[in-house]
KETILUM-748529 format. One record per residue (C-alpha): residue in one letter; x, y, z. Coordinates in steps of 0.2 Angstrom, whole numbers, padded with zeros to 4 digits, always signed. Example, Ala and Ser with C-alpha at 12.3 -4.5 7.8 and 13.67 -1.06 7.14 Angstrom:
# residues 2
A+0062-0022+0039;S+0068-0005+0036;
***
This chain:
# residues 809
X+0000+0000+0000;X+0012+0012+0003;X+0021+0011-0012;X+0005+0011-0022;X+0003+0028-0013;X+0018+0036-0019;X+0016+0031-0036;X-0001+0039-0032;X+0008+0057-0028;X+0019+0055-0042;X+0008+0053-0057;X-0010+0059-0048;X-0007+0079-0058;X-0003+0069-0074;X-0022+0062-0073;X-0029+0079-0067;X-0025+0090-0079;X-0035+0084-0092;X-0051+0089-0083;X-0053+0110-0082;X-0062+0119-0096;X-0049+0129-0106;X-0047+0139-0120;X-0036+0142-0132;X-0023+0157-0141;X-0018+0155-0158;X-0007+0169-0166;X+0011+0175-0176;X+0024+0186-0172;X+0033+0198-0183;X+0045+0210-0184;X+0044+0227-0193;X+0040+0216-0211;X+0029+0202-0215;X+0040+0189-0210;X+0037+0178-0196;X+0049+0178-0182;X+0057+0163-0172;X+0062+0159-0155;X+0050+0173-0147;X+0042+0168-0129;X+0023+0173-0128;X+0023+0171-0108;X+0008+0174-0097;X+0013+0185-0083;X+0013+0171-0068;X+0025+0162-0080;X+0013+0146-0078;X+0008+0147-0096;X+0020+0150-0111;X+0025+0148-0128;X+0038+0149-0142;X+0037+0154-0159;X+0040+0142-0173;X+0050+0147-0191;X+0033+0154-0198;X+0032+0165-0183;X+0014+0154-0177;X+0012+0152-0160;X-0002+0142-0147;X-0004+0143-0130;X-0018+0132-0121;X-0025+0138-0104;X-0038+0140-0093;X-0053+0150-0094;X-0050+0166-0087;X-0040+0183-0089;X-0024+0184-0092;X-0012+0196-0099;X+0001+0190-0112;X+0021+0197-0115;X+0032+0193-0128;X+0052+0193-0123;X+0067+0190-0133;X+0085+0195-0137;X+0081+0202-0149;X+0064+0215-0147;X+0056+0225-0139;X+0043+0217-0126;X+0027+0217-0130;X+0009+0216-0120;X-0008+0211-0123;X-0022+0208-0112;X-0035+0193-0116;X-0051+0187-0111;X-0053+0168-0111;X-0074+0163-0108;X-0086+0151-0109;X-0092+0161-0124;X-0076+0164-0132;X-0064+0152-0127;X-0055+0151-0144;X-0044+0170-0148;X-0031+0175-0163;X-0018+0188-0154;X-0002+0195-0167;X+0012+0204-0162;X+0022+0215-0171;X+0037+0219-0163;X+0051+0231-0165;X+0071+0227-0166;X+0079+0232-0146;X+0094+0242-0146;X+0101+0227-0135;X+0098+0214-0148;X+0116+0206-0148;X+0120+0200-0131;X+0137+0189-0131;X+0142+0195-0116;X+0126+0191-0102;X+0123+0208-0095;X+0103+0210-0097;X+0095+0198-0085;X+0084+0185-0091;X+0064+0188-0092;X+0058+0171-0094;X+0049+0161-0077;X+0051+0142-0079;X+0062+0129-0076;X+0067+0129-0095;X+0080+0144-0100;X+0078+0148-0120;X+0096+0152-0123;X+0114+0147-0116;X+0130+0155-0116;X+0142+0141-0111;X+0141+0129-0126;X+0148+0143-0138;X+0150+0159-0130;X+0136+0167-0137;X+0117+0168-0136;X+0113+0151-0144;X+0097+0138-0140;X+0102+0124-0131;X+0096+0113-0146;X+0106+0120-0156;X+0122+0117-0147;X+0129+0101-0151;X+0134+0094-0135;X+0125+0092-0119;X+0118+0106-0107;X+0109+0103-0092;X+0101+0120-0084;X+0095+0122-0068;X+0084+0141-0066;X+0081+0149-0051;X+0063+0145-0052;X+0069+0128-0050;X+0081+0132-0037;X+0069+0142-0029;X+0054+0128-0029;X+0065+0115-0021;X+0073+0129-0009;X+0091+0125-0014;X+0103+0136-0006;X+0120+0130-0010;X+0126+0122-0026;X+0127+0106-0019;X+0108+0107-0018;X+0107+0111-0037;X+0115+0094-0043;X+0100+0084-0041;X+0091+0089-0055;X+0106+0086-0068;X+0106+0070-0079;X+0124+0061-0073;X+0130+0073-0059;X+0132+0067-0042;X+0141+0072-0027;X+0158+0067-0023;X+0157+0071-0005;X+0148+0088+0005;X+0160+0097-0002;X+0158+0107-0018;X+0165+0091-0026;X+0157+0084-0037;X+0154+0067-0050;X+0151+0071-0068;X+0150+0057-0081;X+0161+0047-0068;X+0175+0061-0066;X+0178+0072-0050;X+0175+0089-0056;X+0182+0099-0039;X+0197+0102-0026;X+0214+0100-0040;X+0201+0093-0054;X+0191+0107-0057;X+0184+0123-0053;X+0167+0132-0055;X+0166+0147-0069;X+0156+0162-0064;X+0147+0169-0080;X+0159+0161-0091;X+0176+0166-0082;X+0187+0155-0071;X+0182+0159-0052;X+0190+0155-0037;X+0176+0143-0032;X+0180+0125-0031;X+0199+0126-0035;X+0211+0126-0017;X+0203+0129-0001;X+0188+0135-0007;X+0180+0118-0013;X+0177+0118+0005;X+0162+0129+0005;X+0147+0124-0007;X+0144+0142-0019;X+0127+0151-0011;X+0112+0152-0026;X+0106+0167-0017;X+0112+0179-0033;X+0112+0166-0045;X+0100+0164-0061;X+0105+0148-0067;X+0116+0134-0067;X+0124+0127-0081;X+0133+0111-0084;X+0142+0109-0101;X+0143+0089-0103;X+0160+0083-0107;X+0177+0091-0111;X+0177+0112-0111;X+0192+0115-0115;X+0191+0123-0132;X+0183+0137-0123;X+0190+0137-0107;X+0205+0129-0106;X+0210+0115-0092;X+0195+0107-0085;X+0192+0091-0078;X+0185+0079-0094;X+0167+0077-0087;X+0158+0093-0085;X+0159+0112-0084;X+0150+0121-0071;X+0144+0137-0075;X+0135+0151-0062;X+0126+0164-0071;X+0122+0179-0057;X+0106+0188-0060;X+0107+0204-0070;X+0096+0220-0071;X+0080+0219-0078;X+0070+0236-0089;X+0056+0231-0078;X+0054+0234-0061;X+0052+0219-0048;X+0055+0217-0031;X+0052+0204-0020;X+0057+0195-0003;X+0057+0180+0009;X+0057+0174+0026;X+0060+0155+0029;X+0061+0145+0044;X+0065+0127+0045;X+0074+0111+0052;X+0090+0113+0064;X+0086+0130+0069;X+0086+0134+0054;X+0082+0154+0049;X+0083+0162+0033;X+0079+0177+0023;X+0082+0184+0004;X+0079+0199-0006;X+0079+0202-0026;X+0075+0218-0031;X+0079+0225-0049;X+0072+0239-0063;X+0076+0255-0070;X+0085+0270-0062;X+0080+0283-0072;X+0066+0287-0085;X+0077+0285-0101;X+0080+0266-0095;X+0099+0266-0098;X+0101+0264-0081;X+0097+0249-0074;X+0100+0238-0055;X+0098+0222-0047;X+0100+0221-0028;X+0103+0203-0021;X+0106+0201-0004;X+0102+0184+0009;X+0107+0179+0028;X+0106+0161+0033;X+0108+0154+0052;X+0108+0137+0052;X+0113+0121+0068;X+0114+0109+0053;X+0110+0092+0056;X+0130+0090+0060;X+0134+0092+0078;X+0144+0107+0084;X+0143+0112+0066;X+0132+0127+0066;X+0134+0140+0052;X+0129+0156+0047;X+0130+0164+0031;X+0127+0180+0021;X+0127+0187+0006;X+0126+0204-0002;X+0126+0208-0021;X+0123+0224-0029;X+0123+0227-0050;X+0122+0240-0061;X+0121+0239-0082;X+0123+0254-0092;X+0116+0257-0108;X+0126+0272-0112;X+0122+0269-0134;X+0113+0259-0141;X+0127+0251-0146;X+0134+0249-0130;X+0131+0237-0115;X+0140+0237-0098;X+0139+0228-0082;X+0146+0229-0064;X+0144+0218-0049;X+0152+0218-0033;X+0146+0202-0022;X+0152+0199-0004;X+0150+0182+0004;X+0153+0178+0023;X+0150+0160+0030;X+0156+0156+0049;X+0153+0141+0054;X+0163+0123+0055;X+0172+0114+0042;X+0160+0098+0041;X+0177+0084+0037;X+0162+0071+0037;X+0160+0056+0047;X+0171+0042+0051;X+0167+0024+0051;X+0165+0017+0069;X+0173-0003+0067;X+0167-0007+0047;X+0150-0004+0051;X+0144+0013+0038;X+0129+0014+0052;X+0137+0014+0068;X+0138+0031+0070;X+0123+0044+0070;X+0125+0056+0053;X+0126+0069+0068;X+0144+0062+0070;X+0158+0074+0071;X+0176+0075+0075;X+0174+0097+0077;X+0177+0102+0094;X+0166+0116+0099;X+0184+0128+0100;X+0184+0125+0082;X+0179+0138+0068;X+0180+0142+0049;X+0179+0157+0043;X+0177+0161+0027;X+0177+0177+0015;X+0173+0177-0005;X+0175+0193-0013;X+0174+0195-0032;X+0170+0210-0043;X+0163+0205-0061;X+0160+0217-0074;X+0158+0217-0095;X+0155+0225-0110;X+0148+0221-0127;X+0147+0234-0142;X+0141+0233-0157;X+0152+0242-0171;X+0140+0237-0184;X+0125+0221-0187;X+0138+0211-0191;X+0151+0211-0179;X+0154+0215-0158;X+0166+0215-0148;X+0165+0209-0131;X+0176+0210-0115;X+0174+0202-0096;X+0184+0205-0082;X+0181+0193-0068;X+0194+0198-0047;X+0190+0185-0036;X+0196+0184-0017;X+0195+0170-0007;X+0200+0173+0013;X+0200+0159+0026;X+0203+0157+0046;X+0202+0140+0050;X+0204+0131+0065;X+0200+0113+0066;X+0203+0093+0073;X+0202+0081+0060;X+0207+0064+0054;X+0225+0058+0052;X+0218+0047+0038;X+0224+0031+0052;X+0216+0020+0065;X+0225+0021+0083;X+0219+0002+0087;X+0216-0005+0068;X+0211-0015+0065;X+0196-0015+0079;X+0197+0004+0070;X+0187+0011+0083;X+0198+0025+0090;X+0205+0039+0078;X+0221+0047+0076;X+0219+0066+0074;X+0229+0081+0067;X+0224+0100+0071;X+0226+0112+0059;X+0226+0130+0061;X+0227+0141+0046;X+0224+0158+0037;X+0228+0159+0018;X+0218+0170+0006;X+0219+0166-0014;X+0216+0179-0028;X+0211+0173-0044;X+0211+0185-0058;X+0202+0182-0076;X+0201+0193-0091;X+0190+0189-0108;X+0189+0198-0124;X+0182+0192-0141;X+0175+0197-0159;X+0160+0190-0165;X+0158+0192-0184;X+0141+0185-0194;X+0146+0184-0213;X+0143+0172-0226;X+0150+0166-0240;X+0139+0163-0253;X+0124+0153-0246;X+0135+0149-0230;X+0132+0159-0215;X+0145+0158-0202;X+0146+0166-0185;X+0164+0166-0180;X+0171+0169-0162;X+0188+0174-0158;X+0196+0179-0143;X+0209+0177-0127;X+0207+0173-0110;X+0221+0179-0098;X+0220+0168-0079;X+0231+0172-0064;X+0230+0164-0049;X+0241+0169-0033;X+0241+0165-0015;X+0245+0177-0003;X+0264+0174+0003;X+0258+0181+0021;X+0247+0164+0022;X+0252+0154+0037;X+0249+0138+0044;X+0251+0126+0062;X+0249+0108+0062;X+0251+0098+0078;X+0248+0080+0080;X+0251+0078+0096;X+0249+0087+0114;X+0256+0089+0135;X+0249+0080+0143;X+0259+0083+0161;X+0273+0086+0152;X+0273+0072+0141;X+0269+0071+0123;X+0255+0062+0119;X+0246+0059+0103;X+0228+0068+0097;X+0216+0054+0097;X+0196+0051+0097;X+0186+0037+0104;X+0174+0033+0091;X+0165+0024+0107;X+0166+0036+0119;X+0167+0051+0109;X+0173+0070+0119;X+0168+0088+0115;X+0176+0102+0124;X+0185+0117+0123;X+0203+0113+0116;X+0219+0122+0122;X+0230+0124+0107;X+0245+0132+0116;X+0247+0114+0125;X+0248+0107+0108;X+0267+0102+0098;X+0268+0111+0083;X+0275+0102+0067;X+0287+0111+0055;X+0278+0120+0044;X+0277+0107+0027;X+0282+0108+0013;X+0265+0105+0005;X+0261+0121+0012;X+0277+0131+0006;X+0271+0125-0011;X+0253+0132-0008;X+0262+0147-0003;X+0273+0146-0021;X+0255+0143-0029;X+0258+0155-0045;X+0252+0151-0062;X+0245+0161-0077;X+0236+0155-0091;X+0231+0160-0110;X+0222+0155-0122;X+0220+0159-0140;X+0205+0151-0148;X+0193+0154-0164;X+0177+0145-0167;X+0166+0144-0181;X+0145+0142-0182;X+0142+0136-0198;X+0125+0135-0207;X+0129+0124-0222;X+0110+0122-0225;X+0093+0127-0216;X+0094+0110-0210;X+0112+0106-0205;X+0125+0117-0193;X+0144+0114-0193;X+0153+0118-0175;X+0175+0119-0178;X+0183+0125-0165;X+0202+0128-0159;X+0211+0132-0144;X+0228+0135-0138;X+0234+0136-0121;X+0248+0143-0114;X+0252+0136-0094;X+0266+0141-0087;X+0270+0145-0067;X+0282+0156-0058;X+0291+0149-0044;X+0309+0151-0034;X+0314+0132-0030;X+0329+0138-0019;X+0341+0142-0037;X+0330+0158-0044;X+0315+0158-0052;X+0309+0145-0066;X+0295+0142-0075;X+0288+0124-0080;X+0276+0126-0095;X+0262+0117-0100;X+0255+0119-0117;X+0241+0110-0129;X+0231+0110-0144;X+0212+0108-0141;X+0201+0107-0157;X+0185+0105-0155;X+0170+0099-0170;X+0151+0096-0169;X+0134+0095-0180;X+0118+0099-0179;X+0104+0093-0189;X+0087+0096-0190;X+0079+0081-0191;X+0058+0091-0188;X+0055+0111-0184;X+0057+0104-0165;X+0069+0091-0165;X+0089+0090-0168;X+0101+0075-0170;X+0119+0082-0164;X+0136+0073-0163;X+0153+0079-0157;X+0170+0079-0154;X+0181+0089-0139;X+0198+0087-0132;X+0205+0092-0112;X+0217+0091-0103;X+0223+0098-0086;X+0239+0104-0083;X+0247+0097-0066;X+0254+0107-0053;X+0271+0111-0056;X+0278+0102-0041;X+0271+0085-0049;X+0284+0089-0061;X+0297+0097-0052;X+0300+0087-0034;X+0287+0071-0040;X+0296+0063-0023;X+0285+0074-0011;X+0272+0068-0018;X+0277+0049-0016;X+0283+0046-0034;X+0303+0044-0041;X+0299+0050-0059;X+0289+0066-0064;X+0270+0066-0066;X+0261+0066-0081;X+0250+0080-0087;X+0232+0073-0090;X+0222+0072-0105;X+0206+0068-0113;X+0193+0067-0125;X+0175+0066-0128;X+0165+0059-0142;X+0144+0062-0140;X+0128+0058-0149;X+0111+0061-0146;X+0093+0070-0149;X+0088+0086-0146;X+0069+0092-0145;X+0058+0105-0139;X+0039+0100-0137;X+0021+0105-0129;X+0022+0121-0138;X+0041+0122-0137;X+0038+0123-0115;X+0049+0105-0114;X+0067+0104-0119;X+0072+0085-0121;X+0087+0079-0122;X+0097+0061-0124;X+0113+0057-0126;X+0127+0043-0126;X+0145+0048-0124;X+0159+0041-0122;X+0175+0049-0112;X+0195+0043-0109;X+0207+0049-0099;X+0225+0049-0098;X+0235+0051-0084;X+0224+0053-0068;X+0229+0060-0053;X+0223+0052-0038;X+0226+0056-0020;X+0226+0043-0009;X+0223+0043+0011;X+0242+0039+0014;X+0252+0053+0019;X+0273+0059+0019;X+0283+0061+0034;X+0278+0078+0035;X+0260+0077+0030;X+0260+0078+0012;X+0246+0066+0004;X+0255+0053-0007;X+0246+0052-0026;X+0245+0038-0040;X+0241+0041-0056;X+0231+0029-0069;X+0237+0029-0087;X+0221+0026-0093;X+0201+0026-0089;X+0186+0028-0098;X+0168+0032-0095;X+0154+0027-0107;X+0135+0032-0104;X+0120+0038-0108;X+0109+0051-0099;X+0089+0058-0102;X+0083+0073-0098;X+0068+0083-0097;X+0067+0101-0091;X+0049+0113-0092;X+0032+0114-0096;X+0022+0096-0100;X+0007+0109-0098;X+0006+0127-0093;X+0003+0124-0074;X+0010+0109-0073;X+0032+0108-0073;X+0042+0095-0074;X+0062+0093-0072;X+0068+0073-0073;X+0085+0064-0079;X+0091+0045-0078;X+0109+0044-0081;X+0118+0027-0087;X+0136+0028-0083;X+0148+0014-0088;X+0166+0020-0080;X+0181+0008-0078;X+0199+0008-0072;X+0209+0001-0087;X+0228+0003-0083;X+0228+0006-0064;X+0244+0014-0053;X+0236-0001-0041;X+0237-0018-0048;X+0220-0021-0036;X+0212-0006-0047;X+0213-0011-0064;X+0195-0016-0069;X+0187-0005-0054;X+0172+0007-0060;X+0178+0026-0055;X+0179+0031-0037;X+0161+0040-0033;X+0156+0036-0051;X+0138+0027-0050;X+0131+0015-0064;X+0115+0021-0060;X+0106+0038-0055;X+0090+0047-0057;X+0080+0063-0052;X+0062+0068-0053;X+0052+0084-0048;X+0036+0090-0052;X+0023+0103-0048;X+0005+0105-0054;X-0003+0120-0052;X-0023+0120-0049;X-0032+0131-0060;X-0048+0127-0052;X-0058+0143-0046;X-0059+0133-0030;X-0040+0130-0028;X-0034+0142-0040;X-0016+0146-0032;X-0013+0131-0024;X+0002+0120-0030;X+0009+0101-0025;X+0026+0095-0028;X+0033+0079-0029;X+0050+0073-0033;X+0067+0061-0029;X+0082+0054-0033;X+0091+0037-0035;X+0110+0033-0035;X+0117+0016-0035;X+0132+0011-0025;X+0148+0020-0027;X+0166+0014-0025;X+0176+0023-0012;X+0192+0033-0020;X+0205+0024-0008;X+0203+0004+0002;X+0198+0002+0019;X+0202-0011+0029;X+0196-0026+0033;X+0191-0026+0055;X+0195-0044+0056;X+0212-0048+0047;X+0217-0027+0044;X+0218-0034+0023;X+0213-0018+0013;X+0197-0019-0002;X+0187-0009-0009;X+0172-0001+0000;X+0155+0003-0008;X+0144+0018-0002;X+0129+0011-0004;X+0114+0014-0015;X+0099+0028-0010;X+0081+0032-0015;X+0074+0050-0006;X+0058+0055-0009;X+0053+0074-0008;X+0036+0084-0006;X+0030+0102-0008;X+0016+0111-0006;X+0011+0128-0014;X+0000+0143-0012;X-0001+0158-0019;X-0014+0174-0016;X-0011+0191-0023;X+0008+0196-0019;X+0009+0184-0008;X+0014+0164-0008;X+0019+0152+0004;X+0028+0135+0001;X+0034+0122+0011;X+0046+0109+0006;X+0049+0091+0015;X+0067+0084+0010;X+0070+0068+0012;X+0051+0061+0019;X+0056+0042+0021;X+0072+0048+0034;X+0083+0037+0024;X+0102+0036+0030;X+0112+0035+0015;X+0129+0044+0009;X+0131+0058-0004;X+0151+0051-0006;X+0166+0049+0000;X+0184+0047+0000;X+0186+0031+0011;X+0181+0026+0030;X+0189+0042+0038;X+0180+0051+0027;X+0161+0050+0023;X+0149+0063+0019;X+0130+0058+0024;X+0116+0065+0018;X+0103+0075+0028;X+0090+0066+0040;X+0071+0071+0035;X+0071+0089+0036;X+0057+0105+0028;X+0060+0121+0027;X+0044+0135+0026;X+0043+0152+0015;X+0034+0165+0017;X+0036+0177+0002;X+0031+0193-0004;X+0033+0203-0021;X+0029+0221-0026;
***
């Protein structure tokens, strides 16, 4: 019975919305002449109800009885507005539009914010760097929109991955699995409107990105290296931050929740002055929060103000200064209490309630685009991050005091404060010519990257304290476990190692030169070439002066697009990677636990699929098979140097094949839908480890699925209620390093295990007003998000809801 209930919730709004009386809106949308125009949203001003406009410029839109008043948005034109009334006696209209060209109409750098409502975003920047539909980007793009975000209450990225065909998470970190690879910490990091950030890369993959300025995520499947240089084979991650709308909205929320939880968000945005070529966007939230983690409470803020001027109509710029502060704990996971994954609560901790982290972000993002004439633009970004962190904290050792009964911990203490500066500059032409009945948009540019640590950092590492006078070793009874207030003086301070002298060394720039060409051969078929080269080289004094170990590549990139109907695309592509290795891998390989020098890694992508848009374009669809290998991965393992440094192996050779489905939108105009399955085939070919060859991919599940949906009641009698129903599945996972065996101490390989959660919401909206609350997790399942191994596991959160009151004016 109580699965037949579930499957009830999950498939009862799919039955109901077949029974309201509706009408129906058929019309075209032009531009100044006769001709129809394509790819305009006709959107109803909740964003329940929407449309796109075909090649003809025809457009239809099904939807309740009632009155409704319609807009039309695109790139491209000027808004329009009608207002309609939908009744018994004439529930059938024809509304046109004729629209005129904006003076904003190229935007290839994302500086006007984004006016559509739904969980479907109409255009992308990441799979070419310009404004280009998803289905016609040949190559896989997962979007997440801060509608969707803001439905399931995700606050932090982490909370965003859910709803992404083949992305897990690694651990709690902002570490995550994409297509079977680790995509955070040294093997990747998170761009921010298209340039490298400091997220992810360094200390900061500690801290999961907050959403509360964010208007989408993006995940570009596979290899981006033509575009943005070294990055981890399985994904790029993209944050688009919200940017100023020509219209004014405001609007703001309370929320209270699980663990003393309290939070609170604003977003306001619209023109300064009557002209409209002054426009701002004010983001701002607070977070206090116990977590489900003892002695792990955080609290965290955010404030970000922008501005875009519209000094031209040739002329776009946008600034944005964000400021992010989280105090809390660094969560290191749980540890594994004697082989059993459940002998522990997920509560678990090894923080002491001395303990802190503390940490700053500070970026400041701005861009132009200009117009010189219809035909070509030129762009430029500028992207100065800061990353600050104090930090002090009792973790694992990575070691057993009594394996292997493994019941009592060894511990190190760390306290440090390090800030990291990562510094990005873009700038690129866009030319649309043709030669004869070819039409070709070609993109060519040069990104600049600079990342530096500040040589002011510092760091003390003990392992052992006095204990009357004599040393004695950090430990934690896993049995009988201790929280009090820790006396570091009493502690013996370590050398400072040379891991850490080498973060302090941590200076590398980047540049890339690339060109890429959009190709429409035919109406039917687009070609995708592309070319980058990169230029890696670091500075650093090794005791003799100053050197520099460069890294350089070649990464083409290739793709087609063809239109198989109006609404659906068949694509294929090519991409290459590669990741350049730190240049102590090179340099001094035998700090790192290896006689001969490192490799630098390298891969490649080859991807197939089908593209479509349907139910009035309001559904994007998307499957695809892929298939990845990689040379050369890095691979940190839990044993350590004499003077702390983790000891890494590397694999010559692994692949990943898959496939992965996704749907994201409308299946009807009140009733939304985001869901993915994702196939994922990874194996160890030529392993470091003997033991490893023929292993699937640490964290790197065979299986995983997600599913959300919301119906909306139309119903006079329920009009602005809402129910939500969702999930997810993983399968097991391999842990990244062995654990040991509590009977004879022989080392294998763990397995997190596989997880089902289930996930409710309810809606309500009246006037200005709505209210929602979410329930994560309903069934209080204890499963594990990831992992590195038995010292470190990352559980996911008991049953928890959170509840939002909001307001918009």
């Amino acid at each position: 019975m109580p699965r037949f209930f579930l499957f009830f919730l999950l498939c009862w709004p799919f039955w109901a919305v077949g029974q309201l009386p509706s009408g129906h809106i058929d019309g075209h949308v032009t531009g100044s002449g006769i001709h129809g125009v394509e790819g305009v949203s006709v959107v109803e001003t909740t964003g329940r109800f929407s449309a796109l406009s075909g090649a003809d410029g025809h457009f239809s839109l099904t939807l309740p009885l009632g009155e409704y008043t319609l807009i039309t948005r695109s790139l491209s034109y000027q808004e329009q507005r009608r207002s309609v009334v939908l009744s018994a006696e004439t529930p059938n209209l024809t509304v046109d539009f004729t629209l005129q060209p904006t003076a904003t109409a190229l935007q290839e750098v994302e500086v006007l914010g984004r006016q559509e409502t739904t969980y479907k975003s109409d255009y992308s920047f990441v799979g070419t760097k310009t404004a280009t539909r998803p289905i016609d980007v040949p190559q896989s793009i997962s979007t997440v929109t801060k509608e969707l975000m803001a439905d399931r209450q995700a606050l932090r990225l982490t909370d965003v991955v859910k709803n992404v065909a083949g992305v897990t998470q690694y651990s709690h970190y902002d570490d995550l699995t994409i297509r079977g690879f680790r995509n955070g910490y040294e093997s990747g990091f998170r761009l921010l409107n298209g340039l490298r950030s400091g997220f992810s890369y360094g200390n900061s993959f500690t801290q999961a990105p907050l959403t509360v300025n964010l208007e989408r995520v993006e995940i570009l499947k596979g290899p981006g290296a033509a575009l943005y240089g070294d990055i981890n084979p399985g994904g790029t991650v993209n944050m688009v931050t919200k940017k100023p709308l020509d219209v004014a909205r405001q609007a703001v929320t309370f929320s209270t929740g699980s663990f003393n939880t309290m939070r609170a968000t604003a977003d306001l945005t619209g023109p300064v002055n009557e002209q409209k070529n002054v426009l701002y966007r004010f983001n701002a939230g607070f977070e206090k929060s116990n977590t489900f983690r003892s002695v792990n409470d955080t609290r965290s803020l955010m404030v970000a103000p922008t501005v875009t001027f519209l000094p031209t109509d040739k002329t776009t710029l946008n600034a944005e200064l964000v400021y992010t502060h989280i105090d809390g704990y660094l969560d290191r996971g749980i540890t594994i209490r004697g082989g059993d994954l459940y002998a522990l609560p997920r509560s678990f901790t090894l923080s002491q309630p001395s303990d802190y982290f503390r940490t700053s972000t500070y970026y400041l993002n701005a861009s132009l685009n200009h117009r010189f004439t219809d035909r070509l633009s030129f762009n430029a970004s500028y992207l100065d991050f800061t990353y600050h962190e104090d930090l002090s904290e009792h973790r694992t050792l990575n070691s057993y005091a009594d394996a292997p009964a493994n019941t009592v911990m060894n511990l190190r203490y760390f306290d440090r404060r390090a800030e990291e500066y990562t510094k990005n500059l873009a700038a690129y032409f866009v030319l649309n010519a043709a030669t004869g009945p070819v039409k070709h948009k070609v993109v060519t540019g040069v990104d600049y990257i600079r990342f530096t640590t500040d040589p002011q950092s510092t760091m003390f590492e003990a392992r052992r304290k006095l204990v009357n006078g004599v040393e004695t070793p950090l430990t934690f009874d896993l049995k009988k476990p201790l929280y009090e207030i820790q006396d570091p003086t009493k502690y013996v301070r370590r050398p400072l190692p040379q891991f850490f002298v080498d973060y302090l060394n941590s200076i590398y720039h980047t540049t890339g030169l690339y060109v890429q060409d959009q190709i429409a051969v035919t109406p039917r078929l687009d070609v995708l070439l592309g070319a980058r080269y990169e230029l890696f080289h670091d500075e650093r004094d090794y005791g003799n002066g100053e050197e520099t170990i460069p890294q350089r590549r070649l990464l083409p990139r290739a793709g087609l697009t063809y239109a198989l109907l109006g609404n659906l695309n068949y694509f294929a592509s090519y991409s290459a990677g590669f990741r350049p290795l730190k240049p102590e891998f090179l340099r001094f390989p035998e700090r790192y636990g290896r006689s001969t020098p490192f490799d630098t890694e390298t891969s490649y992508q080859l991807e197939t699929g089908l593209k479509g848009e349907f139910f009035n374009n309001g559904l994007l669809a998307t499957v695809a098979a892929y298939q990845i290998v990689k040379r050369n991965q890095l691979v940190p393992t839990n044993a350590l140097m004499p003077d702390g440094t983790t000891v890494y192996r590397q694999n010559d050779l692994v692949r990943s094949r898959g496939a992965e489905l996704e749907l994201t939108g409308n299946l009807l105009p009140n009733l939304n839908l985001n869901a993915t399955y994702a196939l994922n085939h990874s194996e160890v070919l030529d392993a470091a480890l003997a033991v490893e060859e023929g292993q699937p991919l640490a964290n790197a599940p065979r299986h995983s699925a997600g599913l959300w949906t919301k119906y909306t009641f139309v119903t006079p009698a329920l009009r602005g209620l809402g129910v939500a129903v969702g999930g997810n599945a993983v399968g097991r996972r391999r842990t990244e390093n062995q654990v040991q065996n509590t009977t004879t101490g022989e080392l294998y390989w763990g397995y997190w295990p596989g997880y089902t959660t289930l996930d409710a919401a309810l809606f309500y909206t009246t006037g200005k007003f709505n209210f929602h609350v979410n329930v994560s997790n309903l069934l209080d399942t204890y499963y594990f998000v990831g992992g590195y191994d038995f010292f470190r596991a990352s559980p996911g959160a008991p049953r928890n809801f959170m509840a939002t009151l909001g307001y918009t004016f």
